[in-house]
C-alpha positions as CSV (number, residue, x, y, z in Angstrom):
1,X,-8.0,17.2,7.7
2,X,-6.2,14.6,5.4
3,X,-7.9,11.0,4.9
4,X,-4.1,10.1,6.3
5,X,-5.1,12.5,9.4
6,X,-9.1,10.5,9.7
7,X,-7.0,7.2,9.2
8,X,-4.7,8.2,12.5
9,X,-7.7,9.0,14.4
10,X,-9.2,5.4,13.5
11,X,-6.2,3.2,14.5
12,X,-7.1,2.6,18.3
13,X,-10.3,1.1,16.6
14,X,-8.8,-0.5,13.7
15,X,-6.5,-2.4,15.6
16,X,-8.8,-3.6,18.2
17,X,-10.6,-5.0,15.5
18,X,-7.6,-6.8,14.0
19,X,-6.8,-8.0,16.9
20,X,-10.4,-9.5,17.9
21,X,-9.9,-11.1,14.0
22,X,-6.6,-12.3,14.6
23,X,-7.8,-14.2,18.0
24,X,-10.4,-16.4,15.8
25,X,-9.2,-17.0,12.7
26,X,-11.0,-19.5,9.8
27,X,-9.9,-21.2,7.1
28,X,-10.7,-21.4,3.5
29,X,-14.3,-20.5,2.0
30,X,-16.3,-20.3,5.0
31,X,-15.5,-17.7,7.7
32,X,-19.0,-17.3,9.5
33,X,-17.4,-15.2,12.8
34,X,-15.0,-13.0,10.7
35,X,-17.7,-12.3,8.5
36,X,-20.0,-11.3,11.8
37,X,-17.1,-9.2,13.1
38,X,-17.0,-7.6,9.2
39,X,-20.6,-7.0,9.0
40,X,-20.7,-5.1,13.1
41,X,-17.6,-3.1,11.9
42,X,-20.0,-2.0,8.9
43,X,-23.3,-1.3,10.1
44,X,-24.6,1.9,10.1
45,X,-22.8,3.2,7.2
46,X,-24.2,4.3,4.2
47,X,-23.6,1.2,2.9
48,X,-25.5,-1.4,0.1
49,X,-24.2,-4.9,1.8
50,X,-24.8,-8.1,-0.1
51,X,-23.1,-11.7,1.2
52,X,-22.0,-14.6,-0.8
53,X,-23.8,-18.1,-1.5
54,X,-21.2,-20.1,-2.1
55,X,-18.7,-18.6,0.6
56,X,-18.9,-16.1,3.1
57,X,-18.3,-13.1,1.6
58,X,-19.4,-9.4,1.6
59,X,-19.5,-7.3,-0.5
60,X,-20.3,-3.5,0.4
61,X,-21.1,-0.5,-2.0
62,X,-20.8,3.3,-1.6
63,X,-22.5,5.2,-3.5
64,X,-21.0,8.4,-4.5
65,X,-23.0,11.8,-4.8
66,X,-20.2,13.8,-7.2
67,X,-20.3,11.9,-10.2
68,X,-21.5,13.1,-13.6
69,X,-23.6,11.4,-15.9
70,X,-22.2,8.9,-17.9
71,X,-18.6,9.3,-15.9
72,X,-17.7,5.3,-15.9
73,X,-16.1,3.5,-18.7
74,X,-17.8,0.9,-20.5
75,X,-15.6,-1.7,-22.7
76,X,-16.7,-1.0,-25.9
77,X,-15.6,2.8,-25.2
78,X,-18.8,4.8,-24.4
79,X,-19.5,5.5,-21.0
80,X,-22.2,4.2,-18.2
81,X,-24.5,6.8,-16.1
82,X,-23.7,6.9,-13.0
83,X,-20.2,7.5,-12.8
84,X,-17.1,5.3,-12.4
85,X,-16.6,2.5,-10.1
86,X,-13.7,1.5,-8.2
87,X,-12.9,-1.7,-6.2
88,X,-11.1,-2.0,-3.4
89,X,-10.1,-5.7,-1.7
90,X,-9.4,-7.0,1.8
91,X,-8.9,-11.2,2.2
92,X,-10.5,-12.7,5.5
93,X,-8.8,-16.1,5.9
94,X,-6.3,-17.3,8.3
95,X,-3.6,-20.6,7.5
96,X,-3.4,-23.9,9.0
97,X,-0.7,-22.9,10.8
98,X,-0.1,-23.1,15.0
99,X,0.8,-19.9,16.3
100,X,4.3,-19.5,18.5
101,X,4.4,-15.0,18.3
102,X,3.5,-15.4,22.3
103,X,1.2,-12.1,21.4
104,X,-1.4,-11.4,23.9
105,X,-3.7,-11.6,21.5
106,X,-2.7,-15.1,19.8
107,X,-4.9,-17.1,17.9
108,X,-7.4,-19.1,20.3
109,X,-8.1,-21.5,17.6
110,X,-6.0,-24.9,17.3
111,X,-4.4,-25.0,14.2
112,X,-5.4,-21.7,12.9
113,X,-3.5,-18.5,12.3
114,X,-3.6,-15.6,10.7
115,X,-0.3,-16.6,9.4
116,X,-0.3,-13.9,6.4
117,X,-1.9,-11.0,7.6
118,X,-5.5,-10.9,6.2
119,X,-6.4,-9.6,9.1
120,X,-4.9,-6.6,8.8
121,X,-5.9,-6.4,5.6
122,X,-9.9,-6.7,6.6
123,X,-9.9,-4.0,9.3
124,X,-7.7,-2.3,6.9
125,X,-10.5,-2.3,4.5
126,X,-12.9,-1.6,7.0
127,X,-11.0,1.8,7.8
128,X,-11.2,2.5,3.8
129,X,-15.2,2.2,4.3
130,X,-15.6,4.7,7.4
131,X,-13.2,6.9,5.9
132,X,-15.4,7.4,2.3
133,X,-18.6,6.7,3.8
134,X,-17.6,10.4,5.7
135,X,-16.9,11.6,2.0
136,X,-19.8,10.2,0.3
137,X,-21.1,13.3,-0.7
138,X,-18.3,14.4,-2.6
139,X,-17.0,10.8,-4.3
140,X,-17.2,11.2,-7.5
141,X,-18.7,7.9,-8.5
142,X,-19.1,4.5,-6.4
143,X,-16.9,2.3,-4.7
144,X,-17.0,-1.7,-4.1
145,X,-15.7,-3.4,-0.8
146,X,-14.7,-6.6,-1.6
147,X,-14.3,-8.4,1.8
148,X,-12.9,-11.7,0.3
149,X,-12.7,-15.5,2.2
150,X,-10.6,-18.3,1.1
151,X,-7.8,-16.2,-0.6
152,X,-5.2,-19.1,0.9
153,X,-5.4,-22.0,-2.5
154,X,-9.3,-21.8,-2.3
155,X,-9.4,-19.1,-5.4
156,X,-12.0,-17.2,-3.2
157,X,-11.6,-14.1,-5.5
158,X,-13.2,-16.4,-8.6
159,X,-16.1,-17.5,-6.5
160,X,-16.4,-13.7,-6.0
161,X,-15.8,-13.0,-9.6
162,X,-18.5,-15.5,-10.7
163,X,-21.0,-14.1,-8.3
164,X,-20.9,-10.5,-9.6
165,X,-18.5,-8.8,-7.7
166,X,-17.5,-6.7,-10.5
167,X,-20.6,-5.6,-11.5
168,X,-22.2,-5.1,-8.0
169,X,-22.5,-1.5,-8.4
170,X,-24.8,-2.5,-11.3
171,X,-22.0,-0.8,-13.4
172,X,-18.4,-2.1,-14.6
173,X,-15.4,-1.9,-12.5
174,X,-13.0,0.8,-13.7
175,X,-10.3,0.2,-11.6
176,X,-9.3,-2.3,-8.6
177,X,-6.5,-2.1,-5.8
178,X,-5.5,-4.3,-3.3
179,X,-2.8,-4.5,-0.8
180,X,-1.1,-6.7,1.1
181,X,1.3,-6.8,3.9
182,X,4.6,-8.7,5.1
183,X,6.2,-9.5,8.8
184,X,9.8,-9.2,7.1
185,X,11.2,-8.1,3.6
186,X,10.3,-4.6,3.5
187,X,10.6,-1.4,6.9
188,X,7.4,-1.1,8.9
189,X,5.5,1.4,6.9
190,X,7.0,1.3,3.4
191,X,5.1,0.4,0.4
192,X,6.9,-1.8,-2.3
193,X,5.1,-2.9,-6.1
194,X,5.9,-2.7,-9.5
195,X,4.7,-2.4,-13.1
196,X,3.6,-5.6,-15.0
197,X,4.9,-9.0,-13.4
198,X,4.2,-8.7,-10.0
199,X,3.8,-12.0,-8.5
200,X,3.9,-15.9,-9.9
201,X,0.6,-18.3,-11.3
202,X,0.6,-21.0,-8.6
203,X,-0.5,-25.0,-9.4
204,X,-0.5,-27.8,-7.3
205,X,1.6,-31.5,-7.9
206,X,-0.5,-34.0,-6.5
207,X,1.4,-37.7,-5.8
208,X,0.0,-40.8,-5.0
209,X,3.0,-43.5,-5.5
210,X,1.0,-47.1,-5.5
211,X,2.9,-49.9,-4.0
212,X,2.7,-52.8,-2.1
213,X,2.8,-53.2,1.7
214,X,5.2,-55.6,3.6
215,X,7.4,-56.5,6.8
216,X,10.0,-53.7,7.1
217,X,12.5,-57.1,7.6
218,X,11.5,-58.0,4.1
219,X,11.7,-55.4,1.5
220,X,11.6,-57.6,-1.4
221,X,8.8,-59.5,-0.8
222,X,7.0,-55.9,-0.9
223,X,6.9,-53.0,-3.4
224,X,7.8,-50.1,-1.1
225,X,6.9,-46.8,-2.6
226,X,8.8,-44.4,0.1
227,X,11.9,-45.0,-2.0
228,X,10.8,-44.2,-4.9
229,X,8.3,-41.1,-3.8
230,X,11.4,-39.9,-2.1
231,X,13.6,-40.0,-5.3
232,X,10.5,-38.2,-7.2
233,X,10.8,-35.3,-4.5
234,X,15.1,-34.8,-5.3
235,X,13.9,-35.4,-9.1
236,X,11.9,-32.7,-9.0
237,X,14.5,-30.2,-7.9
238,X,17.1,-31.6,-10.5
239,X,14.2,-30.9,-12.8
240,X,13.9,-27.1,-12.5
241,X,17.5,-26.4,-12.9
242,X,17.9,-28.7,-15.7
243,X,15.4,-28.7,-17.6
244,X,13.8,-25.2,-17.5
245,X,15.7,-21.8,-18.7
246,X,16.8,-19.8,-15.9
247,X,15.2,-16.2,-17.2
248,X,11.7,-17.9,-17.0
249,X,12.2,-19.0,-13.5
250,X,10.0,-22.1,-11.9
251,X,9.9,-23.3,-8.3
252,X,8.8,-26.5,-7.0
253,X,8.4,-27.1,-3.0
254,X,7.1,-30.4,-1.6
255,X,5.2,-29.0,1.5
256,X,3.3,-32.4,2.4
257,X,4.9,-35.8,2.3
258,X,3.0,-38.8,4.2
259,X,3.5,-42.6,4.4
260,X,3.5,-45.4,6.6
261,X,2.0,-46.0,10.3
262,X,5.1,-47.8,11.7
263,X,8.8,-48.1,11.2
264,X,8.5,-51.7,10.4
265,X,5.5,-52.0,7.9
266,X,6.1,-51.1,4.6
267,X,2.8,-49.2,3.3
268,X,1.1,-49.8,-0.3
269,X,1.2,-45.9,-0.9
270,X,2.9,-42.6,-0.1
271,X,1.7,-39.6,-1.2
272,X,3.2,-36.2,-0.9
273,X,2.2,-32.3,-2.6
274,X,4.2,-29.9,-4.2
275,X,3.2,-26.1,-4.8
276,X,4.5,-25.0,-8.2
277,X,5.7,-21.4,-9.1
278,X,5.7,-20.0,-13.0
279,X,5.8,-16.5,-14.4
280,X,4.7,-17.4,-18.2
281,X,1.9,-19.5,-19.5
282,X,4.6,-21.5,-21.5
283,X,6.5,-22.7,-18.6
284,X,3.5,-23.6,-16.2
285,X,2.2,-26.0,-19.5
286,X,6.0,-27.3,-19.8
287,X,5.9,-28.1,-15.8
288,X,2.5,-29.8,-15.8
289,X,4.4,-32.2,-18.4
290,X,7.8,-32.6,-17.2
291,X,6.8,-33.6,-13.4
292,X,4.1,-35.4,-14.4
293,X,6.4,-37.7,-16.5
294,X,9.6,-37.7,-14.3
295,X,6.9,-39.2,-11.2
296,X,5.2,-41.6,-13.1
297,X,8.8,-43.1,-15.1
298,X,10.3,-43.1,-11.4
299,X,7.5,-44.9,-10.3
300,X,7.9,-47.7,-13.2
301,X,11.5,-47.6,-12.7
302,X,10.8,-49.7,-9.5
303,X,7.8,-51.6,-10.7
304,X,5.4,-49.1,-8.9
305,X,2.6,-46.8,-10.3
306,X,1.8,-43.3,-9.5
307,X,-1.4,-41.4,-9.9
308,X,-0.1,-37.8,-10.9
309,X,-2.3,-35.0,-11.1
310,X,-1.3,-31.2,-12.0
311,X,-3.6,-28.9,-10.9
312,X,-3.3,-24.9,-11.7
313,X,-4.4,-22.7,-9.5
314,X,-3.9,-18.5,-9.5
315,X,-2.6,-17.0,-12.7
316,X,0.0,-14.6,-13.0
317,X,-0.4,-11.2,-10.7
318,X,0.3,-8.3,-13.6
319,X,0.0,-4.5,-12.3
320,X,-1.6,-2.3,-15.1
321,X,1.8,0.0,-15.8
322,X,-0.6,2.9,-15.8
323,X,-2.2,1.9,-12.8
324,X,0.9,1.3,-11.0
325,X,2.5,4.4,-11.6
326,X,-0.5,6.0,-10.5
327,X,-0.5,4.3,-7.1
328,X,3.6,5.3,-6.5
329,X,3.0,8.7,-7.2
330,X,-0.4,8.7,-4.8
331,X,2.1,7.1,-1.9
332,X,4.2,9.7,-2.9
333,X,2.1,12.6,-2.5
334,X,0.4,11.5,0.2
335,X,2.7,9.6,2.3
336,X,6.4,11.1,1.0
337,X,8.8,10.1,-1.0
338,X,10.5,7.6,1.1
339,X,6.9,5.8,1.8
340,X,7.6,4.1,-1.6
341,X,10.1,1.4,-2.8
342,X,10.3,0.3,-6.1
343,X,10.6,-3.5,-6.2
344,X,13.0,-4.4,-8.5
345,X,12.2,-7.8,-9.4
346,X,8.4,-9.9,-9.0
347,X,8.2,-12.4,-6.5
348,X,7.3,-16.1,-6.5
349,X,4.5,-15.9,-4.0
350,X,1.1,-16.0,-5.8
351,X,-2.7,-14.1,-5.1
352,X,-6.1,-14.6,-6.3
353,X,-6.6,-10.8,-6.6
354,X,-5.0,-12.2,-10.3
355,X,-8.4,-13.2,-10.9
356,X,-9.8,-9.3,-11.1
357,X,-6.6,-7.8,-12.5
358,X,-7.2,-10.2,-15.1
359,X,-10.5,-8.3,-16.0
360,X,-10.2,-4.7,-14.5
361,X,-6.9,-2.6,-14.9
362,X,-5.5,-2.0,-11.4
363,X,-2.5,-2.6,-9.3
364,X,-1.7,-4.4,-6.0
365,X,1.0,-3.3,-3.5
366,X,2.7,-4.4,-0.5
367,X,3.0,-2.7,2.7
368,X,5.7,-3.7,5.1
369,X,4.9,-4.4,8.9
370,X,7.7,-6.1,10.3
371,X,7.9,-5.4,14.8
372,X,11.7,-6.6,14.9
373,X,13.6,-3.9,12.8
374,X,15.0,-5.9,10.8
375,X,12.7,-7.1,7.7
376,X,15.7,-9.2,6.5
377,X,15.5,-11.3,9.4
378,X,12.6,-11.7,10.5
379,X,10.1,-14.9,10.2
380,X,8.6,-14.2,6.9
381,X,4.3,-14.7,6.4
382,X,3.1,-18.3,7.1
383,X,5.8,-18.9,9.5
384,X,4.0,-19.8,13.2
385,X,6.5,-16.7,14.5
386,X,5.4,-14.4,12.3
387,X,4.4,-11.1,13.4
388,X,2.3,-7.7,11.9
389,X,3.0,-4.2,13.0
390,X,-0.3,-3.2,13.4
391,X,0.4,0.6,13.6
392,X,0.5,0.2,9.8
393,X,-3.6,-0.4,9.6
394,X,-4.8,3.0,9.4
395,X,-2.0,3.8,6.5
396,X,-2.9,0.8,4.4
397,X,-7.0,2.2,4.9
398,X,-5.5,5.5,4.1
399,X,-3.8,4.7,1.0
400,X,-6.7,2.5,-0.3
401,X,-9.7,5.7,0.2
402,X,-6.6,7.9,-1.8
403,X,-6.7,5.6,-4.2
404,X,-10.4,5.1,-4.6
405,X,-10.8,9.1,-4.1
406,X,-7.8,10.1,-7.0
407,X,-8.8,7.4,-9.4
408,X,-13.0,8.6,-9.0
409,X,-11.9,12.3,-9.5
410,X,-9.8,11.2,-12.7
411,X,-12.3,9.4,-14.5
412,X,-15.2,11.8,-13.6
413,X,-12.7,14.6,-14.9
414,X,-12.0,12.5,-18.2
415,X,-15.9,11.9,-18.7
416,X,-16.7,15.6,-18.7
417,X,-13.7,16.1,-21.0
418,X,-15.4,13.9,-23.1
């Protein structure tokens, strides 16, 4: 049988366990029962499991037996015993989001959703686990489960970064893959990426506008910053389309905006947040100057003050061309032909799997999973209504063993070349 065949026969599973994930979602860094529900889905395979300190993490390895000696790269161009090592990544976290899908299985937790997917994603990954564990005796090198919290503006993949998950095979990483899926944009079941440029660096515009409280009857007497905090939010937009080139493109959303406890008091401060969207280094340092100036001049202009900060977050997502090419042809192959849809331009959302593909050549793909029919349509990830397909599980596990299987076999092959 195929590993897309072993995949089919896991989905009942897999998508129980999605299911029990998506019921309790967490948020941020700490995820104490997903990481329970991640560690019972794991035990009793062949596994070398190790959990984060500074967030809950895990981080499982797989040791091949079919590696040659000396078959993983090493930077300076030799080669490490052992064999090669490939990563493969799942994020954990749900959003602070309420869920409306009416799905029997809807979050249980006030506030909390998994809003984006992840949990797809981790029993995804889980699948990718059972499925090599049952081929451990023929991968030729090792892979690394990266099972990753706080993925949603908590830069989760740098804690795991700094805590070793690259060299947790004891080895370097030679190549990494993640994937990630959408409740609209792309047909249920079609994977979508692209060479270099893949997604946008993300930064956040933080906005304290400092006035001076009052009677609502009596704005004079008062420095009322909601005017002027207001202006600095339709500045902003003016801002991108007139002051930035439209080939290097930069988005600005205010997502927060607070003042005031009643309609007749006039706070001392309003303060709203703003996510910030750049595909080139030059642009995100041109932004962090430009807004900061436009708020704080605004804020003079009506004898206020505002405390600005810019504060960047994920870089730039860039696929290895190599790597990507590698990944269309193994949909291809293993999925057909019409599995895989070239994306044509990058998109402005932003990951923290940056933070590896910044170190390790790999590539990151989406798959879609939209239940209406119509991706174009339907409510798009973080929306309260959005919805996963999760039929889709056992192909995503299937394409990430395929990739971790093809890339092993390559780089063993090239080491006994050499």
């Amino acid at each position: 049988m195929t590993l897309r065949d072993d995949a089919h026969e896991l989905q009942g599973e897999l998508a129980v366990l999605r299911r029990a994930l998506h019921q309790e979602p967490e948020i941020g860094l700490h995820l104490p029962r997903t990481q329970e529900k991640v560690l019972a889905a794991l035990d009793g395979l062949p596994l070398e499991i190790s959990t984060g300190t500074s967030l809950s993490s895990v981080t499982a390895v797989l040791r091949g037996g079919g590696a040659e000696p000396g078959g993983g790269a090493e930077p300076g161009g030799g080669t490490e015993p052992g064999g090669p090592v490939v990563l493969l990544r799942g994020d954990m976290d749900g959003l602070p989001v309420t869920e409306r899908t009416g799905a029997e299985f809807t979050s249980r937790i006030d506030g909390a959703m998994h809003a984006c997917g992840h949990d797809l994603h981790t029993a995804g990954l889980v699948g990718a686990a059972r499925l090599l564990a049952d081929r451990r005796e023929r991968l030729a090198g090792d892979v690394v489960f990266m099972f990753q919290p706080g993925e949603e503006g908590w830069d989760g993949a740098g804690h795991m970064v700094e805590e070793g998950v690259l060299a947790a095979a004891g080895r370097p990483v030679d190549a990494a893959y993640g994937l990630h899926v959408s409740s609209s944009s792309y047909p249920t079941g079609v994977f979508s990426s692209r060479p270099g440029t893949l997604m946008a660096a993300s930064a956040g515009l933080h906005v304290r506008v400092v006035g001076a409280g009052g009677h609502g009857s009596r704005p004079h007497a008062a420095l009322d910053p909601v005017p002027a905090a207001c202006e600095m939010v339709t500045a902003l937009q003016t801002m991108v389309t007139r002051r930035f080139d439209v080939f290097d493109p930069v988005v600005v959303t205010v997502g927060t905006f607070h003042a005031g406890t009643r309609r007749n008091i006039i706070p001392d401060d309003a303060v709203f947040e703003a996510t910030v969207r750049t595909f080139t280094p030059a642009a995100a340092e041109r932004v962090a100057e430009v807004a900061v100036r436009l708020c704080e001049d605004i804020a003079a202009a009506h004898g206020l003050t505002a405390e600005v900060d810019f504060v960047p977050e994920y870089p730039v997502t860039v696929n290895d061309a190599a790597e990507h090419d590698f990944l269309a042809d193994t949909v291809r192959e293993a999925f057909g032909e019409e599995r895989f849809a070239p994306l044509a331009d990058p998109i402005t959302g932003s990951e923290d799997f940056s933070r590896v593909l910044d170190r390790v050549p790999g590539a990151f793909v989406f798959l879609g999973a939209d239940t209406t029919g119509d991706p174009e349509t339907a409510p798009g990830n973080h929306s309260p209504l959005a919805a996963f397909d999760d039929s889709v599980v056992s192909d995503g596990s299937a394409l990430l063993a395929e990739l971790a299987v093809r890339r092993l076999d390559r780089l063993n092959s090239l080491a006994k070349e050499a």
